[in-house]
C-alpha positions, 0 to 999 in steps of 0.5 A: 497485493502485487506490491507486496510479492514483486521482486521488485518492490520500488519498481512496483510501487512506481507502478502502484502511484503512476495507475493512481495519478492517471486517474487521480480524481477518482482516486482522490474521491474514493480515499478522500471522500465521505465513503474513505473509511468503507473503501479503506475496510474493503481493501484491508479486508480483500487484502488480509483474504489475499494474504491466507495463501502467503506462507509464514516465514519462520521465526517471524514475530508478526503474523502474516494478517497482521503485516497484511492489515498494517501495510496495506493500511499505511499504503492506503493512508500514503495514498491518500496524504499525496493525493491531498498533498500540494505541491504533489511530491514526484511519482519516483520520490513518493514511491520511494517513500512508500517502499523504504516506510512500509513494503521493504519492511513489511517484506523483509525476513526478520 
């Protein structure tokens, strides 16, 4: 969720890929391994509690929840292509893929 309330939202999703990358055989069993499907639900589900206290914009078209939910699911499922991606894309050139596709849109007041 910090990605999605920092001011900088590339510089954050740099941060997001280079925790992962520490701990990258973890991460991959987690959101590659036969328990993905559970793990994804919980963090959508952590995420969409989260996201209650984010205030609406106005004249948004897309409820909060549903930007929530979207996001958070593409993040996850980009997570998962680069960790199961080879030859691994850079930290810097995944992050950036991650904050043009799904943060900076998600963010970003209509």
């Amino acid at each position: 969720m910090p990605v999605f309330v920092a001011k900088d939202t590339r510089g954050a999703c740099v941060a997001l890929f280079d925790y992962v990358s520490q701990r990258r055989a973890l991460w991959r069993a987690l959101l590659t391994g036969g328990a993905a499907p559970i793990l994804r639900a919980q963090f959508i589900e952590q995420a969409r509690r989260l996201a209650t206290g984010f205030p609406s914009r106005s004249g948004d078209f897309c409820p909060v929840d549903l930007r929530v939910t979207h996001a958070t699911s593409a993040t996850i499922e980009i997570l998962a292509w680069w960790l199961g991606h080879e030859p691994e894309l850079a930290i810097d050139r995944i992050a950036e893929i991650l904050d043009r596709l799904v943060i900076t849109p998600s963010v970003t007041e209509d």
